[in-house]
Each structure stands twice: as C-alpha cells, then as structure tokens.
N, CA, C and O atoms as CSV, one atom per row, in Angstrom:
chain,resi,resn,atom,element,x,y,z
A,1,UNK,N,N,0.846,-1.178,0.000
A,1,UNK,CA,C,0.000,0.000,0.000
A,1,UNK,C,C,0.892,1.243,0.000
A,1,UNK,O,O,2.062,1.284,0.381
A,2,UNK,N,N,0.248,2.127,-0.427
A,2,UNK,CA,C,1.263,3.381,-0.956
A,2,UNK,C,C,0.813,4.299,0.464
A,2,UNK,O,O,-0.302,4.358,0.981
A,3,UNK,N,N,2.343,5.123,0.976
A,3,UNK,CA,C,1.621,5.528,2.323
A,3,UNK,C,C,1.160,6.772,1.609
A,3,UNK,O,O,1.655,7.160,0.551
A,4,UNK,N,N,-0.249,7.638,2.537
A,4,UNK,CA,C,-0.013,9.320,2.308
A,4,UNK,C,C,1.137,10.231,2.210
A,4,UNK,O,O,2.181,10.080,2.844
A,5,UNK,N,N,0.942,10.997,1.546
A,5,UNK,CA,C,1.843,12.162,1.862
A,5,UNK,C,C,2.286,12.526,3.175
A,5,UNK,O,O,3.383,12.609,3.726
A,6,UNK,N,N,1.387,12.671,3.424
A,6,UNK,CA,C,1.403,12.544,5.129
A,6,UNK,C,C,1.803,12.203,5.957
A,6,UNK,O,O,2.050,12.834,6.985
A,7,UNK,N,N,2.027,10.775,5.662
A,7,UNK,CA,C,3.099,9.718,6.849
A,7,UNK,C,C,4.327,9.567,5.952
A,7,UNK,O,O,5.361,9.180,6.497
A,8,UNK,N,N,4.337,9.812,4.706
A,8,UNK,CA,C,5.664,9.751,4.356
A,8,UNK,C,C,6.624,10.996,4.707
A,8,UNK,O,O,7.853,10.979,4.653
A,9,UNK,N,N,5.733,12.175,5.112
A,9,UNK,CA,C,6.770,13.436,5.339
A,9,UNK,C,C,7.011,12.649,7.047
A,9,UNK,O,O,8.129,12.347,7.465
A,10,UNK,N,N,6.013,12.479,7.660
A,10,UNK,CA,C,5.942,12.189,9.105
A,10,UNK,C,C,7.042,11.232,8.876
A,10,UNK,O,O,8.056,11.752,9.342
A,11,UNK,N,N,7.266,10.272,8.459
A,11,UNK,CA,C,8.339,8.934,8.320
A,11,UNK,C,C,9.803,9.686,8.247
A,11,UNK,O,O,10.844,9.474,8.869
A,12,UNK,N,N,9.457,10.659,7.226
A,12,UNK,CA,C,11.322,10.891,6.712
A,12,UNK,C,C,11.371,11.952,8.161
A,12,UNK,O,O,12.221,11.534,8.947
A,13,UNK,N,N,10.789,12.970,8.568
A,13,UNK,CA,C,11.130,13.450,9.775
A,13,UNK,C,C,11.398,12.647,10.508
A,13,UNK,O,O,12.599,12.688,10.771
A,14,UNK,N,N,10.859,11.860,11.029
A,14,UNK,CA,C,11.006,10.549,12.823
A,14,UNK,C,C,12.500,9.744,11.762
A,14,UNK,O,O,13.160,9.004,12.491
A,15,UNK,N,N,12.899,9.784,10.684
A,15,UNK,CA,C,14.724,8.696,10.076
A,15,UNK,C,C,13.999,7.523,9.677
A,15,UNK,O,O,14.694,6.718,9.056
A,16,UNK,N,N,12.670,7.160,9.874
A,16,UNK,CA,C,12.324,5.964,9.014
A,16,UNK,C,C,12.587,5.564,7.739
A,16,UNK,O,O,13.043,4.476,7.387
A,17,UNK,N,N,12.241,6.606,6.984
A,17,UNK,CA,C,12.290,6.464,5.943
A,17,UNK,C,C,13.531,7.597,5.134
A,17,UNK,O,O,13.286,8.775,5.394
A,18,UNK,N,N,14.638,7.409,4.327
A,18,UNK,CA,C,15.701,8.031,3.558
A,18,UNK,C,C,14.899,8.808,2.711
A,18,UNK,O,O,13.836,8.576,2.135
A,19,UNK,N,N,15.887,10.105,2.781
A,19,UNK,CA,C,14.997,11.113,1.575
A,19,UNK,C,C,14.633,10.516,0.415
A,19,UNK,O,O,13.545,10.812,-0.078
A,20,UNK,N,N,15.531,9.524,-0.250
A,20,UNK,CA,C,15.498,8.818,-1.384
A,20,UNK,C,C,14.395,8.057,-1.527
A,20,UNK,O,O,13.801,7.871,-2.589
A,21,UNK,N,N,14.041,7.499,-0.202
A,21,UNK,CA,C,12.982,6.386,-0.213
A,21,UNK,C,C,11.556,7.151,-0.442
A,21,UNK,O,O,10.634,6.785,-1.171
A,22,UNK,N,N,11.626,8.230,0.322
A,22,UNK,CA,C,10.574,9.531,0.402
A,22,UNK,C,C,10.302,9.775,-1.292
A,22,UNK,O,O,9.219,9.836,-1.873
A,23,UNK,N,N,11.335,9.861,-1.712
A,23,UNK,CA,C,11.297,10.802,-3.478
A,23,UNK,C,C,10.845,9.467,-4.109
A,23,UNK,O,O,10.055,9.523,-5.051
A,24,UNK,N,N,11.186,8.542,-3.765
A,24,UNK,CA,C,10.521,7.552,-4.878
A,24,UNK,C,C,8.550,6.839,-4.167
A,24,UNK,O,O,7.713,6.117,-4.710
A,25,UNK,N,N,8.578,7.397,-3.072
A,25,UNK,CA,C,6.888,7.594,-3.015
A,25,UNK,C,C,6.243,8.499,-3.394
A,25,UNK,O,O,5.081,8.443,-3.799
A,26,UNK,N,N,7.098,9.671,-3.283
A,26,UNK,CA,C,6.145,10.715,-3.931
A,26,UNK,C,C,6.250,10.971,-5.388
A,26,UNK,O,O,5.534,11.771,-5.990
A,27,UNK,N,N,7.307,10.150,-5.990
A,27,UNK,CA,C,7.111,9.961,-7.404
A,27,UNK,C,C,5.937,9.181,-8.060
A,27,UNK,O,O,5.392,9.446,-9.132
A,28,UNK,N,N,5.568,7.839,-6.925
A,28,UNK,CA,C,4.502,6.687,-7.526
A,28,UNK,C,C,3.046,7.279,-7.069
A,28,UNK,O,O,1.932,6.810,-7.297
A,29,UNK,N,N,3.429,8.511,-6.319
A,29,UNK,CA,C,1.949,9.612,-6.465
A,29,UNK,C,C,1.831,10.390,-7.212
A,29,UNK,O,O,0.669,10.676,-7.499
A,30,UNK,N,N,2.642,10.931,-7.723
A,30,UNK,CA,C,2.792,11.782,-8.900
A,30,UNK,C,C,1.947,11.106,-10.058
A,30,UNK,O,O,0.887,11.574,-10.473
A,31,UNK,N,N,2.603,9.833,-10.576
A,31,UNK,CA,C,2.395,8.597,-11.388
A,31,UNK,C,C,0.939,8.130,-11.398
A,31,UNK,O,O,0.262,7.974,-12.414
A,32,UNK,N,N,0.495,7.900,-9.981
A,32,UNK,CA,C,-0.784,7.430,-10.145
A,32,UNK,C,C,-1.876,8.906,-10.309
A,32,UNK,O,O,-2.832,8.893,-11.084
A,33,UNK,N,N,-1.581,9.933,-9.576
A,33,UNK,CA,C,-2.289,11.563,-9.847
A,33,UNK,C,C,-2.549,11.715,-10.920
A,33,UNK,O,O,-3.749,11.924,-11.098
A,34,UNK,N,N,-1.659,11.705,-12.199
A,34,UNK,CA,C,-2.154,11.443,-13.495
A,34,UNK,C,C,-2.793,10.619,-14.490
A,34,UNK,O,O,-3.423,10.782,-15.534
A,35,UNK,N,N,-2.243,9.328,-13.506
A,35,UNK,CA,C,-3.149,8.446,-14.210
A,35,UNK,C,C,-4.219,8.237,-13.780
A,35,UNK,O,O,-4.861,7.532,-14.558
A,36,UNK,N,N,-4.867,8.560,-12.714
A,36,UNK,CA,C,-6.210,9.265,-12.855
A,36,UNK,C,C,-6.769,10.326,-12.927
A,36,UNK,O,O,-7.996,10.272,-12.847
A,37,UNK,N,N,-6.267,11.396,-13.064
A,37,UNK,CA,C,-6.541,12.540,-13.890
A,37,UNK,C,C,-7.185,11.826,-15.496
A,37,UNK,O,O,-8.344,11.818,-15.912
A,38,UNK,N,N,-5.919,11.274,-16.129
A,38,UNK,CA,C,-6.217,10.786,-17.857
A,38,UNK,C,C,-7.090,9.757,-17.642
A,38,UNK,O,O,-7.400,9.330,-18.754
A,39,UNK,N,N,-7.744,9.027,-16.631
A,39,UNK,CA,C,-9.048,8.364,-16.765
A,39,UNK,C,C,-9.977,9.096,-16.153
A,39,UNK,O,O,-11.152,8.831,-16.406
A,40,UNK,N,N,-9.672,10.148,-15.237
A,40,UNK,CA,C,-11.136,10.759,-15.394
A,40,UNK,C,C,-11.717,11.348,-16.338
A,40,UNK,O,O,-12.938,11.346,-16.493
A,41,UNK,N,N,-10.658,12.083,-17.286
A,41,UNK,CA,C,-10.969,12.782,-18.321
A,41,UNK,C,C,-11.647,11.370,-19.525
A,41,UNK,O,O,-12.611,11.092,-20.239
A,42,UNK,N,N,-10.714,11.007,-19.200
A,42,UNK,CA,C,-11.412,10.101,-20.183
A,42,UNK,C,C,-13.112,9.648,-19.920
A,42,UNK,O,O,-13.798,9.208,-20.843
A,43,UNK,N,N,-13.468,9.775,-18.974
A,43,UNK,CA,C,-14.967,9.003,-18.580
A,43,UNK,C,C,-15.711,10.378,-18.533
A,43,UNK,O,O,-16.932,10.402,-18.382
A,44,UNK,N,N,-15.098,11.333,-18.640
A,44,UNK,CA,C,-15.957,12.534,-19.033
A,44,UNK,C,C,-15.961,12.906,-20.272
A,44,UNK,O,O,-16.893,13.630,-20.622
A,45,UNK,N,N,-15.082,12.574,-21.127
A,45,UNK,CA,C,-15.408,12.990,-22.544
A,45,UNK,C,C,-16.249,11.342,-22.839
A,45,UNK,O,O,-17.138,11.528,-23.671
A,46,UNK,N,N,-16.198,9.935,-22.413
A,46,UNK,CA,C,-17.179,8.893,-22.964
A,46,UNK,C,C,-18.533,9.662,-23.387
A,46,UNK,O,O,-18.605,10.025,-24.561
A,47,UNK,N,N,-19.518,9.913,-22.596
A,47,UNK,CA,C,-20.615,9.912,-23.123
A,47,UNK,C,C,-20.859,10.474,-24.299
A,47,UNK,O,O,-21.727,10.107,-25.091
A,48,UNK,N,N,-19.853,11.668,-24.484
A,48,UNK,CA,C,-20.374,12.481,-25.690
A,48,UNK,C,C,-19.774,11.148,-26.899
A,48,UNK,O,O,-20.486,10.440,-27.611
A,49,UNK,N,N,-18.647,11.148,-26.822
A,49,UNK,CA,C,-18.050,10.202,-28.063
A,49,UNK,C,C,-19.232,8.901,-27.820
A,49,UNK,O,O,-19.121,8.117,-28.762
A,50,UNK,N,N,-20.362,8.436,-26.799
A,50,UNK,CA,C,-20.985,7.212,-27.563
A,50,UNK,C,C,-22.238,7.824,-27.919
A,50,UNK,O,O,-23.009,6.989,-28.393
A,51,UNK,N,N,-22.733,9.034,-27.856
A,51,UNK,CA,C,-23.660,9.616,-28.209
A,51,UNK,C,C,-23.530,9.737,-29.644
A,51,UNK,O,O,-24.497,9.722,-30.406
A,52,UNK,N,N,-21.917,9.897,-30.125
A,52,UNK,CA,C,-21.785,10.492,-31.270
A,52,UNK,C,C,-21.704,9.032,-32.151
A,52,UNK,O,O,-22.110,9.049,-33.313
A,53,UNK,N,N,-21.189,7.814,-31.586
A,53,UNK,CA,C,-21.093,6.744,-32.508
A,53,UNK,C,C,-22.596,6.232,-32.240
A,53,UNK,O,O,-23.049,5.718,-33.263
A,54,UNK,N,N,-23.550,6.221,-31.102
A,54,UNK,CA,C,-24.443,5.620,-31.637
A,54,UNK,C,C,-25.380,5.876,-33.328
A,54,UNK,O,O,-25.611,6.899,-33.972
A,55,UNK,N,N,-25.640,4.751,-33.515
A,55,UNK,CA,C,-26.411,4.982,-35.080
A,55,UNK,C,C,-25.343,4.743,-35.865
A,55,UNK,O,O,-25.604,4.824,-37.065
A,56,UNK,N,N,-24.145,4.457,-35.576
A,56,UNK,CA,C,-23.320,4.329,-36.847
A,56,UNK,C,C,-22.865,3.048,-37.485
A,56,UNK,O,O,-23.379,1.971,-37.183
A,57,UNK,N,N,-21.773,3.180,-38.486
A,57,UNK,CA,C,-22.111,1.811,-38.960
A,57,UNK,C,C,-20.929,1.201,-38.341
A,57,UNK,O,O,-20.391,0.233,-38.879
A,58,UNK,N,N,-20.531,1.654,-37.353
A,58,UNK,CA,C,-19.262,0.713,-36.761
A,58,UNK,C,C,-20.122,-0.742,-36.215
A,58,UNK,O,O,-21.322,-0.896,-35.989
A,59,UNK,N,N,-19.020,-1.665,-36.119
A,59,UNK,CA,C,-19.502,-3.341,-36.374
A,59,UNK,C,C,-19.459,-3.125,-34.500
A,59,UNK,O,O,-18.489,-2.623,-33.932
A,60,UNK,N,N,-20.359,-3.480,-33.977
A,60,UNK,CA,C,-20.711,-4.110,-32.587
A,60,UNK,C,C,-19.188,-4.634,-32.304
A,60,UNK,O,O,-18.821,-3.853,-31.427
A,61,UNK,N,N,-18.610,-5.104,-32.440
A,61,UNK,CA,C,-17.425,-6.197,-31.892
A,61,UNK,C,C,-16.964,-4.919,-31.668
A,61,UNK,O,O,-17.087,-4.602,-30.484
A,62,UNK,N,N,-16.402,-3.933,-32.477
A,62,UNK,CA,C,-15.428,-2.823,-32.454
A,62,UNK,C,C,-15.969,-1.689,-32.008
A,62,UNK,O,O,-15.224,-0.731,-32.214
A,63,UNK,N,N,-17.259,-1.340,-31.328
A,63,UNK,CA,C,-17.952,-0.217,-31.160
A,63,UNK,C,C,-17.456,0.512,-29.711
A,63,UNK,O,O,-17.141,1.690,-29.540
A,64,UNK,N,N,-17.491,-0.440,-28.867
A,64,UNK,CA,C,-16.824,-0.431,-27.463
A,64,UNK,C,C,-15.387,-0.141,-27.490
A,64,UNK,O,O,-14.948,0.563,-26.581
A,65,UNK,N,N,-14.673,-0.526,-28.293
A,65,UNK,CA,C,-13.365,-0.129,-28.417
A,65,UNK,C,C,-12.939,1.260,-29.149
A,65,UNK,O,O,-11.965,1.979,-28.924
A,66,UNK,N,N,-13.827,1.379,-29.954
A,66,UNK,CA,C,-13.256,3.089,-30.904
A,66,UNK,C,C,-13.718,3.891,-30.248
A,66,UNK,O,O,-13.161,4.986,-30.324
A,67,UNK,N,N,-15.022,3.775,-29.222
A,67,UNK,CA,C,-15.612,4.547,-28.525
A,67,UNK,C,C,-14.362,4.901,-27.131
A,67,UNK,O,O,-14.143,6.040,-26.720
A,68,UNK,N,N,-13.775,3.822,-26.670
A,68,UNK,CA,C,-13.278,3.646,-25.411
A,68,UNK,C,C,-11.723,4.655,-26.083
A,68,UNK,O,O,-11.081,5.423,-25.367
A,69,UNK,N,N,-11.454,4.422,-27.354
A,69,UNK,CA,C,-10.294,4.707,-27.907
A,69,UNK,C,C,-10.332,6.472,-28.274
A,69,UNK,O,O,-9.438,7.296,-28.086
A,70,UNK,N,N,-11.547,6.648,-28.789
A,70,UNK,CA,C,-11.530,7.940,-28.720
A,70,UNK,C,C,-11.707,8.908,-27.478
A,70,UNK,O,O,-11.525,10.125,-27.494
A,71,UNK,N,N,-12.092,8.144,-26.414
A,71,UNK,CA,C,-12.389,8.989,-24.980
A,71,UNK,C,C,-11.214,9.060,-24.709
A,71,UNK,O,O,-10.861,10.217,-24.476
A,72,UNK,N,N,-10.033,7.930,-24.599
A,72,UNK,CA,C,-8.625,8.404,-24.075
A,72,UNK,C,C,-7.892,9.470,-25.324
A,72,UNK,O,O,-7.116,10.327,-24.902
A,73,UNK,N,N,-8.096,9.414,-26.520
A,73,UNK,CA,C,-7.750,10.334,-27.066
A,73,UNK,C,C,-8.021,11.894,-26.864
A,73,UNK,O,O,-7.266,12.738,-27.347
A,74,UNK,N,N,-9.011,12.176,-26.208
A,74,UNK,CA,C,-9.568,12.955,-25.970
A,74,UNK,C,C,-8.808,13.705,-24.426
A,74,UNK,O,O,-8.450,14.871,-24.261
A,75,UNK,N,N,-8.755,12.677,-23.575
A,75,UNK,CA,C,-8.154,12.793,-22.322
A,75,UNK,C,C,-6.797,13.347,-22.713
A,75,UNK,O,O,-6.341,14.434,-22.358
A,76,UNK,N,N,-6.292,12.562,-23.393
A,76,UNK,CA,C,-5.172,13.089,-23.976
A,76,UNK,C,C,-4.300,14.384,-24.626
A,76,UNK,O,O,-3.107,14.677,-24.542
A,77,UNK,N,N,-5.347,14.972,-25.254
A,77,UNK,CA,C,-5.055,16.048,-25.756
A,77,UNK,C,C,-5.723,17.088,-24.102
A,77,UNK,O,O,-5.095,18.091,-23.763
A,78,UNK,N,N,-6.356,16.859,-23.696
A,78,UNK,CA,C,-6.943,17.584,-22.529
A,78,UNK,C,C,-5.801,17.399,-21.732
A,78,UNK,O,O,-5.554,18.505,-21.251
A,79,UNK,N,N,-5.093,16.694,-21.396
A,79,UNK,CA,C,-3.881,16.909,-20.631
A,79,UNK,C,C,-2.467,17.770,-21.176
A,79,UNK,O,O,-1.638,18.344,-20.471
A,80,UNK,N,N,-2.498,17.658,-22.530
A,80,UNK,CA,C,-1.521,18.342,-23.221
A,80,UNK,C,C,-2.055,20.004,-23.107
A,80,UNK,O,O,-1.162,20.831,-22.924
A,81,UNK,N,N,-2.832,20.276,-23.164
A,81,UNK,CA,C,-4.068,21.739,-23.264
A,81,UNK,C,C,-3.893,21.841,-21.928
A,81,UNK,O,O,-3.436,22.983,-21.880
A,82,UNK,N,N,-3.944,21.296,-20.308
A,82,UNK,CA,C,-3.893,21.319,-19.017
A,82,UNK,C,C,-2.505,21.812,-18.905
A,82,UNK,O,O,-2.275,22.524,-17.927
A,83,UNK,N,N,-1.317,21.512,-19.911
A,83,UNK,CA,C,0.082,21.633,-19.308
A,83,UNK,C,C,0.364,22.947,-19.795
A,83,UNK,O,O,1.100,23.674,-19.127
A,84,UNK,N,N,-0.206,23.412,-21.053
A,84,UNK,CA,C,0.158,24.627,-21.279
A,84,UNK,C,C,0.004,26.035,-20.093
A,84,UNK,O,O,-0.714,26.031,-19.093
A,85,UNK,N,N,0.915,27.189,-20.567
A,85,UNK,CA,C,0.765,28.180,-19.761
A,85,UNK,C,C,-0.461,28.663,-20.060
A,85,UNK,O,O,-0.907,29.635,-19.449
C-alpha cells in the first residue's frame, strides 16, 4: 500500500524512511495523480463520443473499443491543453 503524503513526510522526519525512499513515493503519487486525472478525463469525454457513434455503422465487436479509444484520445489532448501556460 502506498503511504499518504502525510506519513511519508511524518516517516522521513522521525529517520524511518531516507529522503530517497521519500522521493521515490512521492514519485509513484505523482504517477498514479495522473493516471487518474487521464481516466477521469477520459470518462468525461465517454458519453459524448458514444452519443456520437451511436447509429453508426461501426460493427458491434469494435464499437466499445473506438468509442473507449476515442475517450482516451480525448483525455489526452486535454492533458496536453492542461500543461500549457
């Protein structure tokens, strides 16, 4: 389990834990912060992209996937647009 921020500052103050050990938890928060950031975005742009494929002639097998494919695309560029100044 990944500790909080919290007990990891509390840890490296009390010598438990090495600054080093500290920087590589708050790196695998960093890591996971975005990667749900780019799936939330992603489940907020879904509805519109299956609104927009319903009725179309994409084949059922592949409908769930171009749909699922264009929501992370979407997330995607929304994070690139998030980094700018």
């Amino acid at each position: 389990m990944i500790p909080t921020i919290e007990q990891i500052c509390e840890d490296l103050a009390a010598g438990r834990i090495t600054i080093q050990q500290a920087i590589e938890w708050l790196n695998i928060h960093t890591q996971t912060a975005e990667s749900e950031l780019r799936d939330s975005f992603a489940i907020a742009a879904m509805p519109a992209h299956m609104m927009a494929a319903y009725g179309t002639k994409i084949e059922t097998e592949t409908w769930h996937d171009y749909v699922a494919g264009l929501a992370y695309a979407t997330a995607d560029a929304m994070l690139v647009e998030r980094a700018k100044p």
